[in-house]
PDB file of N, CA, C and O in Angstrom, chain B, residues numbered from 101:
ATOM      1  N   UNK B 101      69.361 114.339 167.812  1.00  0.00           N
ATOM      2  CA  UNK B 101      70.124 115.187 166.912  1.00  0.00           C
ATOM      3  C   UNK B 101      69.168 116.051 166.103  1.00  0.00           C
ATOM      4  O   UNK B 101      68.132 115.502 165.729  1.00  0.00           O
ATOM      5  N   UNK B 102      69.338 117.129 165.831  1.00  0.00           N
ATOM      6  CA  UNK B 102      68.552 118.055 165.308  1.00  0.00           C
ATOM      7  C   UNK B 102      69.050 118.302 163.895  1.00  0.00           C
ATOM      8  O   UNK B 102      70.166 117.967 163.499  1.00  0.00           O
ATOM      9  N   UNK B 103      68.149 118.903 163.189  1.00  0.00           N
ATOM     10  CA  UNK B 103      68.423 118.945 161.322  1.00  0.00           C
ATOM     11  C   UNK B 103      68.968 120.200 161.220  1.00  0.00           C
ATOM     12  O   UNK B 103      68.508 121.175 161.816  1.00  0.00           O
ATOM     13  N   UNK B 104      69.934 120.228 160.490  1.00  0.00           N
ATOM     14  CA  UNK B 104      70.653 121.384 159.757  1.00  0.00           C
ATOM     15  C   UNK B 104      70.017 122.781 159.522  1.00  0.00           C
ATOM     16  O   UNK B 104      70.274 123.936 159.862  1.00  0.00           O
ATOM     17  N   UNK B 105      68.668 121.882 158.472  1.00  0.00           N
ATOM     18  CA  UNK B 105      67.914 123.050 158.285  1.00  0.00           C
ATOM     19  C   UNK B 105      66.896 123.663 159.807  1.00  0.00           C
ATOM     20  O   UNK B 105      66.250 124.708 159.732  1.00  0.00           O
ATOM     21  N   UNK B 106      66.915 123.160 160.558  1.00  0.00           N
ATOM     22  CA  UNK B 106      66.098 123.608 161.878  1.00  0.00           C
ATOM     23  C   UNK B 106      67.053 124.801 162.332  1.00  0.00           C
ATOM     24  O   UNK B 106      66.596 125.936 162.465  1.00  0.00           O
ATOM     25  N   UNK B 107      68.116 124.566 162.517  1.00  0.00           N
ATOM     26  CA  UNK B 107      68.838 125.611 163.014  1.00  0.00           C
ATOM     27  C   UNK B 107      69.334 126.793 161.888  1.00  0.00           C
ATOM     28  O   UNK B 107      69.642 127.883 162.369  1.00  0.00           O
ATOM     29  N   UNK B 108      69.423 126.624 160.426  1.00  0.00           N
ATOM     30  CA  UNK B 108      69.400 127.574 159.837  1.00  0.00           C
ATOM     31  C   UNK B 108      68.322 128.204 159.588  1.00  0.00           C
ATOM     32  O   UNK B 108      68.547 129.278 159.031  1.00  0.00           O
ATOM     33  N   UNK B 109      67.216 127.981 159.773  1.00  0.00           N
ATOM     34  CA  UNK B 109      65.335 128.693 160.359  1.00  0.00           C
ATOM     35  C   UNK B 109      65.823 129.377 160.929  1.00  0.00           C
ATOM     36  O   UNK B 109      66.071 130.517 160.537  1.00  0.00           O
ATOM     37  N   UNK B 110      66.127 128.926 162.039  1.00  0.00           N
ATOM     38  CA  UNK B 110      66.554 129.895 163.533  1.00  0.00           C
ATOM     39  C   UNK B 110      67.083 130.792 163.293  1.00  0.00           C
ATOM     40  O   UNK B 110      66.586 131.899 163.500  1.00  0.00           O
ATOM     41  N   UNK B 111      68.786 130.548 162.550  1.00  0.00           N
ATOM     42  CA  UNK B 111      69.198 131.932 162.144  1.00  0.00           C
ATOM     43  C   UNK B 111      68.631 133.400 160.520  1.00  0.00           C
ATOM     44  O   UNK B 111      68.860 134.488 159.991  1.00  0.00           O
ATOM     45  N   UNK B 112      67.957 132.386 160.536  1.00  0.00           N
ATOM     46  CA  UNK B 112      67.572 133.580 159.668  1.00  0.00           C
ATOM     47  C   UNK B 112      66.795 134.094 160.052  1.00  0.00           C
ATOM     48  O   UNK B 112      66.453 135.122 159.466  1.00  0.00           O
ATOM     49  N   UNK B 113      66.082 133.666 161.254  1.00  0.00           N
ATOM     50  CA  UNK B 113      64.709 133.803 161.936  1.00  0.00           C
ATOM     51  C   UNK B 113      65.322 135.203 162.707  1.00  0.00           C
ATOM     52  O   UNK B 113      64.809 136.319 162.797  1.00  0.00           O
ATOM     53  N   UNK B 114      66.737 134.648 163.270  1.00  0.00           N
ATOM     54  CA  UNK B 114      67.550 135.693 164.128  1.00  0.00           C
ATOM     55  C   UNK B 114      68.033 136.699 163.313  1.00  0.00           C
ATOM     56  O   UNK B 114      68.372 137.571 164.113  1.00  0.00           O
ATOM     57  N   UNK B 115      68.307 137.165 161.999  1.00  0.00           N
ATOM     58  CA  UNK B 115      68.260 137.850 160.922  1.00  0.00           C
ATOM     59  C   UNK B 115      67.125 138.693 160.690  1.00  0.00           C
ATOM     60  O   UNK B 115      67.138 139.915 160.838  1.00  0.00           O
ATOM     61  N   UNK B 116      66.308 138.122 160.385  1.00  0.00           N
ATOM     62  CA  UNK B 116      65.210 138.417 160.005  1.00  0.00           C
ATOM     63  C   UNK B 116      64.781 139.707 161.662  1.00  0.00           C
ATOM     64  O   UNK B 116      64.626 140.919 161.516  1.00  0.00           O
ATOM     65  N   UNK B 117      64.712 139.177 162.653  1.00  0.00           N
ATOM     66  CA  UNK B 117      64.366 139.959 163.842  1.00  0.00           C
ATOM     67  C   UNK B 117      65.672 141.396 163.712  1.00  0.00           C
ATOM     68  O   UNK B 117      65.440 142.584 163.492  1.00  0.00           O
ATOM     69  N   UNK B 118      66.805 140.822 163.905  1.00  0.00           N
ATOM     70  CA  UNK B 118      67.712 142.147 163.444  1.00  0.00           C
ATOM     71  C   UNK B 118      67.791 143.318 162.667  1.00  0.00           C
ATOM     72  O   UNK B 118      68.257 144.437 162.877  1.00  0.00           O
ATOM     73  N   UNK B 119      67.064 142.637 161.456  1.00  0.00           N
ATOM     74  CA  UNK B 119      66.569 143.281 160.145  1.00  0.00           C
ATOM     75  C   UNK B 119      65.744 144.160 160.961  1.00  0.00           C
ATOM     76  O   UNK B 119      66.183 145.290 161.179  1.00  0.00           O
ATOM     77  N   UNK B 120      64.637 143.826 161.440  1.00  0.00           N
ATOM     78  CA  UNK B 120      63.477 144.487 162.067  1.00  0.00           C
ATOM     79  C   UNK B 120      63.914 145.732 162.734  1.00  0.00           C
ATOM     80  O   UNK B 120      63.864 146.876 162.284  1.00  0.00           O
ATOM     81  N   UNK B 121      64.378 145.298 163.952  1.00  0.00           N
ATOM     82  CA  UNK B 121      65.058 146.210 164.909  1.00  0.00           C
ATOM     83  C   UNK B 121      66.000 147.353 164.565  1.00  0.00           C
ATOM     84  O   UNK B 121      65.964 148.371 165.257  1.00  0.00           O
ATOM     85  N   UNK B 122      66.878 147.245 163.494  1.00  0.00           N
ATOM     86  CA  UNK B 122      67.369 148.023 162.725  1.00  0.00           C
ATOM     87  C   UNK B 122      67.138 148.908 162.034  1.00  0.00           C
ATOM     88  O   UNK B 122      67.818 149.864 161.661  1.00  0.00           O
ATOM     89  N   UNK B 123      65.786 148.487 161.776  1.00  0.00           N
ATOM     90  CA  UNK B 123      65.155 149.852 160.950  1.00  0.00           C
ATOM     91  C   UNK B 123      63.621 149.667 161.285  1.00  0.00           C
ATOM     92  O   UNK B 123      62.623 149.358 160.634  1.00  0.00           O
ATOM     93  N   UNK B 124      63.917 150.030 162.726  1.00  0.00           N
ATOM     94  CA  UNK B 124      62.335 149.846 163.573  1.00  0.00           C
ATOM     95  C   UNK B 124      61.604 151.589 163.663  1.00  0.00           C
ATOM     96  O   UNK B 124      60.636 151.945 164.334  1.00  0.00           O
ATOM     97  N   UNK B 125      62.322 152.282 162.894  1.00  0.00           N
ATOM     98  CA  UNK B 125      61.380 153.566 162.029  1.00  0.00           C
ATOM     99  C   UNK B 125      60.801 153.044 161.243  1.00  0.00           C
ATOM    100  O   UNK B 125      59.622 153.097 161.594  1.00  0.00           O
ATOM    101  N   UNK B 126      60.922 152.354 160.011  1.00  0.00           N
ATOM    102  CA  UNK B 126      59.980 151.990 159.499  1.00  0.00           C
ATOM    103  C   UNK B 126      58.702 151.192 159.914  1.00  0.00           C
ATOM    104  O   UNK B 126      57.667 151.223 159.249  1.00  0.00           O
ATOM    105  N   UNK B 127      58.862 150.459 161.090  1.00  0.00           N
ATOM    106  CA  UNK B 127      58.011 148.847 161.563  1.00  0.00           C
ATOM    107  C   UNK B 127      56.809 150.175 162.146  1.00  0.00           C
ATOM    108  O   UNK B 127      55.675 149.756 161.912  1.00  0.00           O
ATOM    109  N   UNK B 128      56.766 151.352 162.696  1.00  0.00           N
ATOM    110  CA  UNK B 128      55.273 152.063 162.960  1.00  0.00           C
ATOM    111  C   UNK B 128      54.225 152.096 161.409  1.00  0.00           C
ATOM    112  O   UNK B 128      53.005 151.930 161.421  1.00  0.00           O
ATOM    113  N   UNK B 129      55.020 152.337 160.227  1.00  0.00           N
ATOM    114  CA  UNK B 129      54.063 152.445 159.041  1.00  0.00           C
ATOM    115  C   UNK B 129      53.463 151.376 159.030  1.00  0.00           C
ATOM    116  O   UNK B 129      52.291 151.690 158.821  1.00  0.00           O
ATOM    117  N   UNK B 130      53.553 149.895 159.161  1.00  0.00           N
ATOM    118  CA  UNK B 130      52.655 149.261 158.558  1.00  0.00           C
ATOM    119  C   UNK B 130      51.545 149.111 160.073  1.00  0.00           C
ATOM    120  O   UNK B 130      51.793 149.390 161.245  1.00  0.00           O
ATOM    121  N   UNK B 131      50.506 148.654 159.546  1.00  0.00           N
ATOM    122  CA  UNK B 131      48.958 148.702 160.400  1.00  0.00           C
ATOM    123  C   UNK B 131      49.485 147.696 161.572  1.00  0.00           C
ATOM    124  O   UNK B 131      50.230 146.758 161.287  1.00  0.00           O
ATOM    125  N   UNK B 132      49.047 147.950 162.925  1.00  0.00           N
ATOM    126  CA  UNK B 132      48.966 146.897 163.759  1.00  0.00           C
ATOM    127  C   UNK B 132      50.234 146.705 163.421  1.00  0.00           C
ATOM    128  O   UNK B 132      50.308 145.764 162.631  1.00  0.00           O
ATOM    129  N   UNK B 133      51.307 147.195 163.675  1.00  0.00           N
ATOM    130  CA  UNK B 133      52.605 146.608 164.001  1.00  0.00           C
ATOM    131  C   UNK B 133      52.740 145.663 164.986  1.00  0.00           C
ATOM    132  O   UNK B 133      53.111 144.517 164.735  1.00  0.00           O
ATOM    133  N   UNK B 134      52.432 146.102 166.232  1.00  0.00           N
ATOM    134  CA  UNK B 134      52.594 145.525 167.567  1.00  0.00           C
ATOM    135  C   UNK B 134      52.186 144.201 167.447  1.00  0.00           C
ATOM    136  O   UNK B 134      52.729 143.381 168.187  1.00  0.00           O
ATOM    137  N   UNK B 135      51.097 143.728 166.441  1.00  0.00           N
ATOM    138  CA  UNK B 135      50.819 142.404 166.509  1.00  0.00           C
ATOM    139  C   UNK B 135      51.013 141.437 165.571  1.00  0.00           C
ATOM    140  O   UNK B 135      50.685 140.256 165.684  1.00  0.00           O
ATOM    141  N   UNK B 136      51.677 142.073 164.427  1.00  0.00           N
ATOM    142  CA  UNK B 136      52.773 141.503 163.626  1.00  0.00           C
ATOM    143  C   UNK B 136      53.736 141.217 164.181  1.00  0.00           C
ATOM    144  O   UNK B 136      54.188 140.084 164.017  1.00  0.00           O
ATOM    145  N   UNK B 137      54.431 142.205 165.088  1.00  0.00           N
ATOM    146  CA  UNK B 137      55.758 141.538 166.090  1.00  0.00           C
ATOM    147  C   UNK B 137      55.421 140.969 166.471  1.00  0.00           C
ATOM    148  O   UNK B 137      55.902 139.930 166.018  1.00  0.00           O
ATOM    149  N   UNK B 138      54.393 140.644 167.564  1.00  0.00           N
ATOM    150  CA  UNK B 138      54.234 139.708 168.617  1.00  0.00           C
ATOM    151  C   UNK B 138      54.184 138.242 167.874  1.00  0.00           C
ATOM    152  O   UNK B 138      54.803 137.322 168.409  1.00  0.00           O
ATOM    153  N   UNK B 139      53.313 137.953 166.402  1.00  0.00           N
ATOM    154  CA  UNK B 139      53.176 136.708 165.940  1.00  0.00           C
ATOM    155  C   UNK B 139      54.565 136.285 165.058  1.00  0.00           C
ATOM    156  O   UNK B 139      54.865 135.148 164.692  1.00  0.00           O
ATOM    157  N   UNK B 140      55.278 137.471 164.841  1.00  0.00           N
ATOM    158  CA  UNK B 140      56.785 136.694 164.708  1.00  0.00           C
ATOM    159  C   UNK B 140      57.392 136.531 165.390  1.00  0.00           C
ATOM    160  O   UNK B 140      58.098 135.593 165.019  1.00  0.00           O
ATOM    161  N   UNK B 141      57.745 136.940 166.573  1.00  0.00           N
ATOM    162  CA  UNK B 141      58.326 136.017 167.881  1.00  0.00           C
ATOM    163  C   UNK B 141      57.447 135.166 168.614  1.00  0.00           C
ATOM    164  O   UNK B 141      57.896 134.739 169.677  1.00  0.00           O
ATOM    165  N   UNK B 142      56.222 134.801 168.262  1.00  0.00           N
ATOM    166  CA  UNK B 142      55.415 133.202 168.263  1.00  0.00           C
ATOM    167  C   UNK B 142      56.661 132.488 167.244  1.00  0.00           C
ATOM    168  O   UNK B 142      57.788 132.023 167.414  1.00  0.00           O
ATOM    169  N   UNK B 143      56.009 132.642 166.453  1.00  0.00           N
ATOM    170  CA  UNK B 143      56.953 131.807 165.297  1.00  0.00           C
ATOM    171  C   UNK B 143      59.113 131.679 165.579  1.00  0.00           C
ATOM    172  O   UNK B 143      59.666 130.665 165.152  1.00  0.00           O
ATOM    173  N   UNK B 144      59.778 132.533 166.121  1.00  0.00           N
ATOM    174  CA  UNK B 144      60.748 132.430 166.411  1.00  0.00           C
ATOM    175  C   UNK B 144      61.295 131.972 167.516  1.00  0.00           C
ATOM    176  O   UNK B 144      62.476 131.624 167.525  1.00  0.00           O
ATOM    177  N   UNK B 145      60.574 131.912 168.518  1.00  0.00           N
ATOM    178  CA  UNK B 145      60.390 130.924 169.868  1.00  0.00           C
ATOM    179  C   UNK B 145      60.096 129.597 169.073  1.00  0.00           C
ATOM    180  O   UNK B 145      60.945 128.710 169.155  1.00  0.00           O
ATOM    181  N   UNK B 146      59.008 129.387 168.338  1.00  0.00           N
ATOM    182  CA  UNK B 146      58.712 128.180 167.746  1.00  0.00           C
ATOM    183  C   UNK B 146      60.262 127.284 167.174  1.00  0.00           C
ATOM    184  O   UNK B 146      60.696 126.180 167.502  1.00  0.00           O
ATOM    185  N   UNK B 147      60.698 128.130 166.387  1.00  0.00           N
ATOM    186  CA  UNK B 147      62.203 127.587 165.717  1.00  0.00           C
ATOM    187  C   UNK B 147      62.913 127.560 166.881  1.00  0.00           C
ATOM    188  O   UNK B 147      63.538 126.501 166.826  1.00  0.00           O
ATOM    189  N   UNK B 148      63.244 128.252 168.156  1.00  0.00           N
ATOM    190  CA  UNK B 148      63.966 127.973 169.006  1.00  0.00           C
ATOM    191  C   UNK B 148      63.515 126.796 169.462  1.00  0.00           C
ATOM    192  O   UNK B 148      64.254 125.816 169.373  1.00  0.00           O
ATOM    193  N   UNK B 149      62.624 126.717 169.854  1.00  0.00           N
ATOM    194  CA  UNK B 149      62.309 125.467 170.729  1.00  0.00           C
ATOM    195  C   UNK B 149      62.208 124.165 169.886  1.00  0.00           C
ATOM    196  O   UNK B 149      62.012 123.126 170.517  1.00  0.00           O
ATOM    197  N   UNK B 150      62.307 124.108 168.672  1.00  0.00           N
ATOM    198  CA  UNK B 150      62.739 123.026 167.840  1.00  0.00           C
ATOM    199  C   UNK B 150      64.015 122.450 168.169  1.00  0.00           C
ATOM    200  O   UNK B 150      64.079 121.309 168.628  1.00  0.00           O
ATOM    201  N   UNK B 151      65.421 123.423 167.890  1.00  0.00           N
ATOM    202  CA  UNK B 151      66.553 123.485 167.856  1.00  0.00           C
ATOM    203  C   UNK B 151      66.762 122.547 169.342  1.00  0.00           C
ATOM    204  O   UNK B 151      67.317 121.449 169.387  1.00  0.00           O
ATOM    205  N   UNK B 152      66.069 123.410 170.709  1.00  0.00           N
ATOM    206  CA  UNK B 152      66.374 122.771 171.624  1.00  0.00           C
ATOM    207  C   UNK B 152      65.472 121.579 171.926  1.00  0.00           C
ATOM    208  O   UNK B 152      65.799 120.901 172.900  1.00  0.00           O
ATOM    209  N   UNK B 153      64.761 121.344 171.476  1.00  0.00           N
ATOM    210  CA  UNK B 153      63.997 119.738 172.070  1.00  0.00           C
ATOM    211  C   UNK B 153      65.104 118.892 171.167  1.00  0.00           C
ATOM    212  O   UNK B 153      64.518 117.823 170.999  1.00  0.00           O
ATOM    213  N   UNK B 154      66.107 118.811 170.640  1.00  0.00           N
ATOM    214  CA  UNK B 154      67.269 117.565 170.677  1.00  0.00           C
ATOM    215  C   UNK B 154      67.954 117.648 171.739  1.00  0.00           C
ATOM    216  O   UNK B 154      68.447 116.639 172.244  1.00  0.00           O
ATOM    217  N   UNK B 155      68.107 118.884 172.271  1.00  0.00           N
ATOM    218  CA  UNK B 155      68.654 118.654 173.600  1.00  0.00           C
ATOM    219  C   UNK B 155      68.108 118.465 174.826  1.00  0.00           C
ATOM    220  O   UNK B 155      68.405 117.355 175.267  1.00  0.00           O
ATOM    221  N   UNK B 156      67.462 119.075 175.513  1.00  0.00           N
ATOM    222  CA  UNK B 156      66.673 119.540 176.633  1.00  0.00           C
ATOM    223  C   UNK B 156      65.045 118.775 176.102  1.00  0.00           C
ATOM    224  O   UNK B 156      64.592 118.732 174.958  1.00  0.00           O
ATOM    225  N   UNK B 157      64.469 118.269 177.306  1.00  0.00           N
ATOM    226  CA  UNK B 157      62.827 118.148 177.624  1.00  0.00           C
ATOM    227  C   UNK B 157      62.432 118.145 175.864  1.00  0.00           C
ATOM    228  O   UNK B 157      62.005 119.088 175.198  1.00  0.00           O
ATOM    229  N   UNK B 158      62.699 116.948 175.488  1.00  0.00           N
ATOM    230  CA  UNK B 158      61.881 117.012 174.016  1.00  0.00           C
ATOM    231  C   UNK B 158      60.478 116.768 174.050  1.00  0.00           C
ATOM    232  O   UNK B 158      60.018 116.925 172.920  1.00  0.00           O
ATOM    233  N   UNK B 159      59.567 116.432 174.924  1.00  0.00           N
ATOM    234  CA  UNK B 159      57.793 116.986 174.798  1.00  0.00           C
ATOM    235  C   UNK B 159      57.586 118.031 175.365  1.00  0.00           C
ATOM    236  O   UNK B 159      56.834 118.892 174.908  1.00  0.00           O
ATOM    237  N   UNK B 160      58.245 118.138 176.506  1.00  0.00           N
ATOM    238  CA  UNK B 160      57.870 119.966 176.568  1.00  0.00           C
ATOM    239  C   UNK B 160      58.394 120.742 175.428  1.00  0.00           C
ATOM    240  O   UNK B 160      57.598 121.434 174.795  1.00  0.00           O
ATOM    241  N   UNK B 161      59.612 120.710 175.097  1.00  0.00           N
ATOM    242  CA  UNK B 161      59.772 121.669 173.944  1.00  0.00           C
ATOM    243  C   UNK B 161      59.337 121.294 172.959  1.00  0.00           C
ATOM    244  O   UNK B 161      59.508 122.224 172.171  1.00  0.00           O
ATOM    245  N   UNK B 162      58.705 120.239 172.296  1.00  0.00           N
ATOM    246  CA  UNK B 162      58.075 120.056 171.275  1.00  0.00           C
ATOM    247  C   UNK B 162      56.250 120.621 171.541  1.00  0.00           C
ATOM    248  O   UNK B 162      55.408 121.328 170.987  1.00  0.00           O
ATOM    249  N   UNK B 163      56.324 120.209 172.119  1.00  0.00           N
ATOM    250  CA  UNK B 163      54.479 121.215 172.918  1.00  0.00           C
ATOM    251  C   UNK B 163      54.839 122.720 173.001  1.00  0.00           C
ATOM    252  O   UNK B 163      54.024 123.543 172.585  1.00  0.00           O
ATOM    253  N   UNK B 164      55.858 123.060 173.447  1.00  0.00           N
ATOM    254  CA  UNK B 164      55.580 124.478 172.966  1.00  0.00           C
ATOM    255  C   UNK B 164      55.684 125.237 172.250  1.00  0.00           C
ATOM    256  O   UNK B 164      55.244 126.383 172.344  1.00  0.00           O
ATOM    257  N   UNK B 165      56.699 124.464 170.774  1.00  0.00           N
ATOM    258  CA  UNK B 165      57.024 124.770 169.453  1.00  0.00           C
ATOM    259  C   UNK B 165      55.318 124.394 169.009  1.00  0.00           C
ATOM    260  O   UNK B 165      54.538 125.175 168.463  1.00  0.00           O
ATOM    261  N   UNK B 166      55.119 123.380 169.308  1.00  0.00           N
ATOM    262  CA  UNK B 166      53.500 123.701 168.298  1.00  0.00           C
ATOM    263  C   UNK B 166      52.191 124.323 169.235  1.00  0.00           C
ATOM    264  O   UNK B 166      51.040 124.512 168.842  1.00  0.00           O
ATOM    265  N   UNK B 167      52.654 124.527 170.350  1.00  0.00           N
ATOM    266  CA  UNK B 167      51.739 125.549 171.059  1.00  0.00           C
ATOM    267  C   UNK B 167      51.657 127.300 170.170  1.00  0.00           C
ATOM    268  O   UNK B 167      50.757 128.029 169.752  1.00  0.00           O
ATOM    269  N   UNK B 168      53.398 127.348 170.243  1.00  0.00           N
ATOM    270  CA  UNK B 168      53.474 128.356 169.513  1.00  0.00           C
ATOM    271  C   UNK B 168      53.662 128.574 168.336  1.00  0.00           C
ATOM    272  O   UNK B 168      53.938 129.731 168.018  1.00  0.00           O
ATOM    273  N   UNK B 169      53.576 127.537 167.302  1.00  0.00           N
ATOM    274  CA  UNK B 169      53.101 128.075 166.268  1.00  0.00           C
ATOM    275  C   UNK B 169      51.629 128.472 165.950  1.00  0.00           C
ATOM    276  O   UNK B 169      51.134 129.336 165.225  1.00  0.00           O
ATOM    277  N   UNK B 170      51.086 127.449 166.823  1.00  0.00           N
ATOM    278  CA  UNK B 170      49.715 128.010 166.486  1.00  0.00           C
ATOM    279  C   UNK B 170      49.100 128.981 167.089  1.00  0.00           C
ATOM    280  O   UNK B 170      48.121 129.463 166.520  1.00  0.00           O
ATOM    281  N   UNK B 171      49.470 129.450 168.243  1.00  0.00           N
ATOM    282  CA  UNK B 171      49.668 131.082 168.756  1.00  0.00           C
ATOM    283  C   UNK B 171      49.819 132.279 167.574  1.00  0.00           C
ATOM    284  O   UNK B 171      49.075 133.161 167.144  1.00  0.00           O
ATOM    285  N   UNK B 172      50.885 131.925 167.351  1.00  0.00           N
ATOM    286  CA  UNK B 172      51.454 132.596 166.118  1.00  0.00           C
ATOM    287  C   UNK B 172      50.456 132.641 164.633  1.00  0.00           C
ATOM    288  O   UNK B 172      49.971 133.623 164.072  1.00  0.00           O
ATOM    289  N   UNK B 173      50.391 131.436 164.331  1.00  0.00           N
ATOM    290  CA  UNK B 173      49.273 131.319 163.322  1.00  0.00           C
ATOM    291  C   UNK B 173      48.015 132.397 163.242  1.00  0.00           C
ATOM    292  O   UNK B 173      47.687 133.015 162.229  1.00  0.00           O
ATOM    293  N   UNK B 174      47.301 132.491 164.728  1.00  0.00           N
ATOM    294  CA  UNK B 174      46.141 133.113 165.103  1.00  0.00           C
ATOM    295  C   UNK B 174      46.056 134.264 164.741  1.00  0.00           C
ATOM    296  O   UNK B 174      45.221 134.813 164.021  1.00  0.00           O
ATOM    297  N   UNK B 175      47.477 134.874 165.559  1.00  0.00           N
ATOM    298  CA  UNK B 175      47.860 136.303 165.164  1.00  0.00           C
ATOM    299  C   UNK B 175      47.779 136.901 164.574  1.00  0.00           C
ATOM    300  O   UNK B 175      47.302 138.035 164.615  1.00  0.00           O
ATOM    301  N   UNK B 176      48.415 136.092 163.486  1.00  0.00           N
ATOM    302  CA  UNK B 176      49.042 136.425 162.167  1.00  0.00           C
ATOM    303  C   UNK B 176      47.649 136.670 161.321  1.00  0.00           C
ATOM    304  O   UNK B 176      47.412 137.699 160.688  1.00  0.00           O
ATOM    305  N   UNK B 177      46.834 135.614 161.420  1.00  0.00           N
ATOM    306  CA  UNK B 177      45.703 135.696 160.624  1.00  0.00           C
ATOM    307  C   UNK B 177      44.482 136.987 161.227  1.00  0.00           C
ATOM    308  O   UNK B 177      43.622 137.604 160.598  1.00  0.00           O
ATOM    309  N   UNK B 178      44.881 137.035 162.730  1.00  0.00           N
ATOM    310  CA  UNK B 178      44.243 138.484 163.088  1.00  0.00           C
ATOM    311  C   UNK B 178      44.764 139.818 162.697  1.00  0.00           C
ATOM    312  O   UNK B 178      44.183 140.901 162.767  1.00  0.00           O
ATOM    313  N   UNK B 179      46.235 139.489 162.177  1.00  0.00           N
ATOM    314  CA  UNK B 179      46.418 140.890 161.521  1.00  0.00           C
ATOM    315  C   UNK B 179      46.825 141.157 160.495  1.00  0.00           C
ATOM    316  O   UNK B 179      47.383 142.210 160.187  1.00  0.00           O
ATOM    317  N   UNK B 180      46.616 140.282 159.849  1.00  0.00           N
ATOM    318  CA  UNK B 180      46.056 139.875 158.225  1.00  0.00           C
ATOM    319  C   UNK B 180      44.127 140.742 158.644  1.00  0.00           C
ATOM    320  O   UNK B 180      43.904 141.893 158.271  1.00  0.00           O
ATOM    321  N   UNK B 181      43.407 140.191 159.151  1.00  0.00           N
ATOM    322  CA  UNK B 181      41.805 140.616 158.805  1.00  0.00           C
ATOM    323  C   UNK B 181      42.179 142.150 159.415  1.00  0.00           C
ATOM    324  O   UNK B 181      41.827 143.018 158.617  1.00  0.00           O
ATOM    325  N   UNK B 182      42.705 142.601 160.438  1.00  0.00           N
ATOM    326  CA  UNK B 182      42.616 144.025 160.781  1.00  0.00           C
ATOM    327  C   UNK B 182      43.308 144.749 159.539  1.00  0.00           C
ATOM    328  O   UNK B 182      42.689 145.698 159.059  1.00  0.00           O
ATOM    329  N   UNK B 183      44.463 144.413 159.004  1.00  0.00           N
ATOM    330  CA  UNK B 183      45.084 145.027 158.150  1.00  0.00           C
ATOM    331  C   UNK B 183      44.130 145.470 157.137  1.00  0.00           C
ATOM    332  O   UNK B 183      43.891 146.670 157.002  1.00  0.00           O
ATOM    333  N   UNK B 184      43.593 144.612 156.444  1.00  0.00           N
ATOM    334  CA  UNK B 184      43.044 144.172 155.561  1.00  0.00           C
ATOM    335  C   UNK B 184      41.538 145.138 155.448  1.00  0.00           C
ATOM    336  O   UNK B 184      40.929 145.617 154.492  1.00  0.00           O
ATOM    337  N   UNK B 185      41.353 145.137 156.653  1.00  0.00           N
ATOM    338  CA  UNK B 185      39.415 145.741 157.071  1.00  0.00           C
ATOM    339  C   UNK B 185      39.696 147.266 157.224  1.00  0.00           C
ATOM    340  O   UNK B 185      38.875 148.154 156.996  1.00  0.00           O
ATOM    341  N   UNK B 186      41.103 147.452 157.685  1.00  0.00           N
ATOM    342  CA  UNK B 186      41.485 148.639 157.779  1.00  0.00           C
ATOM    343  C   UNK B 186      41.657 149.493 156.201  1.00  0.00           C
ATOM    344  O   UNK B 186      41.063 150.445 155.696  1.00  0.00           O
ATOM    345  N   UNK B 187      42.957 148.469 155.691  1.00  0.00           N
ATOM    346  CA  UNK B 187      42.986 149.344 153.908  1.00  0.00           C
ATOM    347  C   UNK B 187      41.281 149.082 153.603  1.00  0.00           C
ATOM    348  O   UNK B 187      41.180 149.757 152.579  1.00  0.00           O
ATOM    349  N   UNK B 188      40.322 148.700 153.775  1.00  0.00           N
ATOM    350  CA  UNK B 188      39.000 148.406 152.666  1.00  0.00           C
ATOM    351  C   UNK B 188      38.044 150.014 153.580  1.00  0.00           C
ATOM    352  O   UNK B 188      37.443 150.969 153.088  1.00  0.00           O
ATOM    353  N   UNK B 189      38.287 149.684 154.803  1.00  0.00           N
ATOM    354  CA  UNK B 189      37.930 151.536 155.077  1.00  0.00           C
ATOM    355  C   UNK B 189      38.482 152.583 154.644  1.00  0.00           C
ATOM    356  O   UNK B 189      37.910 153.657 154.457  1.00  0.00           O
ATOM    357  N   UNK B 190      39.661 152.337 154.452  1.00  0.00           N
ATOM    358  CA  UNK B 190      39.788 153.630 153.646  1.00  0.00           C
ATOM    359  C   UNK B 190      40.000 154.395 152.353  1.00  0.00           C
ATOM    360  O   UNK B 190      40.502 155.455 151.979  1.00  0.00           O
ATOM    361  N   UNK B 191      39.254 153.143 151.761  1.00  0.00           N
ATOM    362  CA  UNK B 191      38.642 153.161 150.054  1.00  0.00           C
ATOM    363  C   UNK B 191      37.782 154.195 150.370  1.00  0.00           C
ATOM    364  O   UNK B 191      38.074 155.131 149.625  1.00  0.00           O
ATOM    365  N   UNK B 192      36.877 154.493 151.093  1.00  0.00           N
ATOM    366  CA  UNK B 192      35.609 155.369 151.347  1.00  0.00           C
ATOM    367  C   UNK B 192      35.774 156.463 150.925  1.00  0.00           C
ATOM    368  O   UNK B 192      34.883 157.306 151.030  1.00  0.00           O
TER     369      UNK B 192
END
């Protein structure tokens, strides 16, 4: 049986992506978009595959919820330093 709050992650997770897509004119302004998306659908696969390891293959889907969070993690922290190296160049 899976927790309440696991599946309300999910949907806000599924919110949260809608949000995106909706006003995906804005998502080119910020730096490295492309790899900000990519490490939030790490992370939203992650909440999916929570939801389903109560049902379906619970070590495979639990291995690939923390495969992919920490996929995601990597990302995230790579475009955190590009972001980041990017605004400090153009202090110059």
């Amino acid at each position: 049986m899976f927790e309440q709050v696991e599946l309300l992650t999910l949907t806000g997770g599924i919110g949260v992506l809608v949000f995106v897509f909706w006003n995906k004119v804005i998502l080119p302004l910020l730096p490295n978009h492309v790899l900000l998306l990519i490490a939030y659908s790490c992370f939203l696969l992650a909440w999916f595959f929570t939801v389903l390891e109560a049902f379906v293959l619970p070590e495979l889907s639990n291995l690939a919820e923390h495969a992919l969070y920490a996929v995601g993690s990597i990302l995230l922290c790579k475009w955190c330093y590009l972001s980041l190296s990017s605004i400090g160049n153009n202090c110059d």
